[in-house]
Z-matrix of the N, CA and C atoms (Angstrom, degrees):
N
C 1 1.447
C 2 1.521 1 108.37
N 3 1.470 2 107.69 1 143.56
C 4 1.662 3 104.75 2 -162.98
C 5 1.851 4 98.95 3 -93.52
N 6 0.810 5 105.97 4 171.90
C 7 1.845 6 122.92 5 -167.55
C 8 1.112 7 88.93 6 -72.50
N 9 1.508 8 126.67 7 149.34
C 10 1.597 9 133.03 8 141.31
C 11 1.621 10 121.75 9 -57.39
N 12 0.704 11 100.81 10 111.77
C 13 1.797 12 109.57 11 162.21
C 14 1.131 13 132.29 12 -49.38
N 15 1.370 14 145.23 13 164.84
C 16 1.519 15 121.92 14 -173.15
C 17 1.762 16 87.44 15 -77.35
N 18 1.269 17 119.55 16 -75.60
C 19 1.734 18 126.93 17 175.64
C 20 1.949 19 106.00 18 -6.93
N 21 1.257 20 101.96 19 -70.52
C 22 1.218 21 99.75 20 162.58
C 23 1.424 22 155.16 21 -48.00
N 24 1.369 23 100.83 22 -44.14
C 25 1.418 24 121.06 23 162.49
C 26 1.700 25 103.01 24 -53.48
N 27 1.450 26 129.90 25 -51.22
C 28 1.359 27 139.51 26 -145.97
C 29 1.548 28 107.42 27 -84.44
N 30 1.442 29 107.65 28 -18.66
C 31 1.244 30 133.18 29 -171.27
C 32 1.680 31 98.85 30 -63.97
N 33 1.585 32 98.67 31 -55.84
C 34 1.742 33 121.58 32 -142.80
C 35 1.497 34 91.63 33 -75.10
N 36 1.916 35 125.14 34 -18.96
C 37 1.002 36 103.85 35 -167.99
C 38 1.513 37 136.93 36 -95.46
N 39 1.654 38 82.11 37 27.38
C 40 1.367 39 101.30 38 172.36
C 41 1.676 40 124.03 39 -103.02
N 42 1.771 41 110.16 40 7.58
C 43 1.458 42 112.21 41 -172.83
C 44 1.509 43 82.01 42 -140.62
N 45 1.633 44 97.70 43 134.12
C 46 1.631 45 110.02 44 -176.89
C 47 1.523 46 87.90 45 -70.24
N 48 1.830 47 114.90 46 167.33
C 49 1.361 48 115.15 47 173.30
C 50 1.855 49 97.00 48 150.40
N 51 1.160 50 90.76 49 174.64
C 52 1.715 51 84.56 50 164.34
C 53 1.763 52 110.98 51 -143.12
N 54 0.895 53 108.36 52 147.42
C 55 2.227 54 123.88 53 -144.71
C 56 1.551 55 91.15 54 -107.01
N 57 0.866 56 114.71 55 117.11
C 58 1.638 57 116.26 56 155.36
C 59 1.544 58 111.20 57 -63.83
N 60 1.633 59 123.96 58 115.24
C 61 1.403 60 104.55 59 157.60
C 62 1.411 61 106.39 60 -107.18
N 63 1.369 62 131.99 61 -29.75
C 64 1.669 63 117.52 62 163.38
C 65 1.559 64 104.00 63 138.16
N 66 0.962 65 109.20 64 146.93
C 67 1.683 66 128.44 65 -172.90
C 68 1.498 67 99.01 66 59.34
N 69 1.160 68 113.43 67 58.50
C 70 1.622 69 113.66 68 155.67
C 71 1.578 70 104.27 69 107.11
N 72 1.485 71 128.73 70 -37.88
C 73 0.980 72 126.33 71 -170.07
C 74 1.420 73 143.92 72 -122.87
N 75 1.187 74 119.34 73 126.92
C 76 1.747 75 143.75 74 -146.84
C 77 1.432 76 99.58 75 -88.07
N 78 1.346 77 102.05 76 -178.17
C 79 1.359 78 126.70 77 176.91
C 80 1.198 79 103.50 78 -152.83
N 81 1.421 80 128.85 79 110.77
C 82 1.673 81 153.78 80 -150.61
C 83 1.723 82 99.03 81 -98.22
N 84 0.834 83 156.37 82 124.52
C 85 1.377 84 141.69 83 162.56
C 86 1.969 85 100.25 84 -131.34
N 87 1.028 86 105.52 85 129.06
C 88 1.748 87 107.60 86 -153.31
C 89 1.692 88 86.12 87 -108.60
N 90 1.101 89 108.19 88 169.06
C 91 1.550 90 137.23 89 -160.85
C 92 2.153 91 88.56 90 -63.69
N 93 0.986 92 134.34 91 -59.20
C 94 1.590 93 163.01 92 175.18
C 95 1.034 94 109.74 93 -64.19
N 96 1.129 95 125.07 94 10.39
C 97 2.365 96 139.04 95 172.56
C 98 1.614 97 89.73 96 76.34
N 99 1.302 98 140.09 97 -28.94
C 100 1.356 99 137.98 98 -155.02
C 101 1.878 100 88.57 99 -51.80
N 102 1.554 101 102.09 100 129.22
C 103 1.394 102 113.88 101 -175.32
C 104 1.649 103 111.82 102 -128.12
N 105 1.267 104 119.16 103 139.54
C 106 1.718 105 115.72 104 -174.34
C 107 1.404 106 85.91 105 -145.99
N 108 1.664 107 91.55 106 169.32
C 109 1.597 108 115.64 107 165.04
C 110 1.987 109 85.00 108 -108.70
N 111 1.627 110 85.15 109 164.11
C 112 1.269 111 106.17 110 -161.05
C 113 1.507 112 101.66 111 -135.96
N 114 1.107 113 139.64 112 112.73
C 115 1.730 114 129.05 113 157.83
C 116 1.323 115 103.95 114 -109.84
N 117 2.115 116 102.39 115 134.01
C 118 1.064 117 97.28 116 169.80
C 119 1.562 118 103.28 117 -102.50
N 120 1.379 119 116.82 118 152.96
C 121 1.516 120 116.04 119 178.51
C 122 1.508 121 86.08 120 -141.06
N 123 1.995 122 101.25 121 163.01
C 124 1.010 123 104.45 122 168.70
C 125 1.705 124 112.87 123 -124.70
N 126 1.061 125 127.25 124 108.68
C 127 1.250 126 136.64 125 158.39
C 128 1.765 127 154.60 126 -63.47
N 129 1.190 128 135.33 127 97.52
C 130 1.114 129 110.18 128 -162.53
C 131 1.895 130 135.48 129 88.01
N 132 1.813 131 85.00 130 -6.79
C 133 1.623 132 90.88 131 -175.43
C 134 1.978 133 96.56 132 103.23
N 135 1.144 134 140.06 133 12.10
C 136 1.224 135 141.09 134 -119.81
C 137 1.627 136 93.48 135 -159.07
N 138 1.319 137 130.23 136 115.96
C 139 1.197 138 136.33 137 162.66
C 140 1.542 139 115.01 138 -79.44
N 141 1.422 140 125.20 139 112.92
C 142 2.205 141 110.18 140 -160.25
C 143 1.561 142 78.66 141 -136.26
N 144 1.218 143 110.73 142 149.92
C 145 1.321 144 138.67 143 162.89
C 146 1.466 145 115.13 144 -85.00
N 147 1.240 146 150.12 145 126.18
C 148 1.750 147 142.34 146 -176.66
C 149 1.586 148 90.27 147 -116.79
N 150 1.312 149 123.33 148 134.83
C 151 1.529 150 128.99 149 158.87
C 152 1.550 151 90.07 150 -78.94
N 153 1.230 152 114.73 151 179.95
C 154 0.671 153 129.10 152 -170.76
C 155 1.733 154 118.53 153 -157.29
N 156 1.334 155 116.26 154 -39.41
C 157 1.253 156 132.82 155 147.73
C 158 1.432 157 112.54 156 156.97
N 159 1.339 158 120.89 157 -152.46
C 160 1.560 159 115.35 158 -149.65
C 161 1.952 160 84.98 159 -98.83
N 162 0.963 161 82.60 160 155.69
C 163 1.653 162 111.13 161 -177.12
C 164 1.604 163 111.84 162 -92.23
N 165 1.510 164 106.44 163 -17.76
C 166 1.408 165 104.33 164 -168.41
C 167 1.896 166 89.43 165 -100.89
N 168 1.121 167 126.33 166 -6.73
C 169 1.655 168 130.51 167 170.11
C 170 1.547 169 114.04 168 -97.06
N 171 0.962 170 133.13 169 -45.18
C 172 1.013 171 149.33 170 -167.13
C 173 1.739 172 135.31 171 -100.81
N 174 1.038 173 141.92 172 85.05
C 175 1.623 174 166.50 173 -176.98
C 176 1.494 175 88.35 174 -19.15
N 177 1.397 176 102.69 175 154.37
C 178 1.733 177 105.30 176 155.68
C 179 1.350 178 98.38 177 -72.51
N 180 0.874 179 126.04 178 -58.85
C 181 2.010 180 115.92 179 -179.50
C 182 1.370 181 92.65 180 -17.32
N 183 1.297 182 106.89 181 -95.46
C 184 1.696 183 128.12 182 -162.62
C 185 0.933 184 100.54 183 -11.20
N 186 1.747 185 118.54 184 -56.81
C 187 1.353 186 138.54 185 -153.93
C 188 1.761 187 119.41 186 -60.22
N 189 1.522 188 92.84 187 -46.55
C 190 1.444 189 131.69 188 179.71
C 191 2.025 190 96.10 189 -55.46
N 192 1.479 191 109.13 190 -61.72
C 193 1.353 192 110.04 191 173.12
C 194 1.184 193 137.54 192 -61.50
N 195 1.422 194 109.27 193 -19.20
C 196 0.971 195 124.00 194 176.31
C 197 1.758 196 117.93 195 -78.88
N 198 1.013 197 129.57 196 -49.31
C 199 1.380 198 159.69 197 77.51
C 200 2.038 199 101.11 198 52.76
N 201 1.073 200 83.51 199 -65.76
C 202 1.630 201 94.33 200 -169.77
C 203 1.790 202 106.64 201 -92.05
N 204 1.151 203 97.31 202 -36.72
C 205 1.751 204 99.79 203 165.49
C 206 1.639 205 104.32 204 -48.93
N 207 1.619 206 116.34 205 -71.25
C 208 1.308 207 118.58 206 -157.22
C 209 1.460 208 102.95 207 -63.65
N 210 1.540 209 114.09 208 -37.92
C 211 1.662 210 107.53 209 -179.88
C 212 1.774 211 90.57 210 -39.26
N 213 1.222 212 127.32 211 -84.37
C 214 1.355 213 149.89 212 -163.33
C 215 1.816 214 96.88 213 -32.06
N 216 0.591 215 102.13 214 -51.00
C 217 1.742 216 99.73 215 176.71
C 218 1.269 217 111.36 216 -50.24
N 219 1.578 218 118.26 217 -58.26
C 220 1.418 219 123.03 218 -169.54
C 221 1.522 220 101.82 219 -66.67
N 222 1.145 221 124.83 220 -51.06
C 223 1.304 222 123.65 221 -137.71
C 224 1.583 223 109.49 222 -114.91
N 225 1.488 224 125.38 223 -1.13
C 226 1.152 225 148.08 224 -166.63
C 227 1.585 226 102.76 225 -125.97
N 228 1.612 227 120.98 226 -59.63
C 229 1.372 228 128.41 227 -166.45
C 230 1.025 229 95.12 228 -107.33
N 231 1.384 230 158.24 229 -20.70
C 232 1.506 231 147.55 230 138.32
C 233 1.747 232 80.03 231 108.30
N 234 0.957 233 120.18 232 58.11
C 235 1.635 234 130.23 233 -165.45
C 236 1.607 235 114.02 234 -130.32
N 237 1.549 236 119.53 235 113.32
C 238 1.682 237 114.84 236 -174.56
C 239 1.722 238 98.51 237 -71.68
N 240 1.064 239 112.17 238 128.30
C 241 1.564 240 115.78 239 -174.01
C 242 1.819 241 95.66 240 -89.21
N 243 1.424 242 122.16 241 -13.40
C 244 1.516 243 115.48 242 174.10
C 245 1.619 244 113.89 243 -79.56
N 246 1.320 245 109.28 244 -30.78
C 247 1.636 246 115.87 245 168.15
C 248 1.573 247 111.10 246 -93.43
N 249 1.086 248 109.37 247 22.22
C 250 1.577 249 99.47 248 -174.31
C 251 1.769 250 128.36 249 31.17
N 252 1.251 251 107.26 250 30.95
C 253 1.398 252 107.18 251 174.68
C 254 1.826 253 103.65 252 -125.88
């Protein structure tokens, strides 16, 4: 499945649902326009959801970096990115 685009992404945030953009991470759009990026990672044996932040501020780029930071936490710094430690 191909990445969301920013054009694309901006599109979706007008139909509640949640968007595959790929390697773990969604695009949430809630019943109320309220919009997030979403990474799913798995931790610990542990399926966790990471927000990541609002979708209506933030680029799929951003998103994408953001995304790749927290991978790097878990899996690099051996770090729960939901407790921030």
């Amino acid at each position: 499945m191909g990445k969301l685009t920013a054009a694309a992404a901006k599109a979706r945030l007008a139909n509640p649902g949640t968007y595959q953009h790929g390697d773990g991470l969604f695009l949430k759009v809630g019943k109320t326009g309220a919009a997030s990026w979403i990474l799913r990672v798995q931790q610990d044996g542990k399926r966790k959801d990471v927000g990541l932040g609002s979708a209506r501020q933030m680029s799929p780029a951003q998103a994408r970096n953001q995304a790749n930071q927290a991978r790097r936490a878990i899996k690099v710094e051996h770090r729960d990115v939901l407790l921030g430690r």
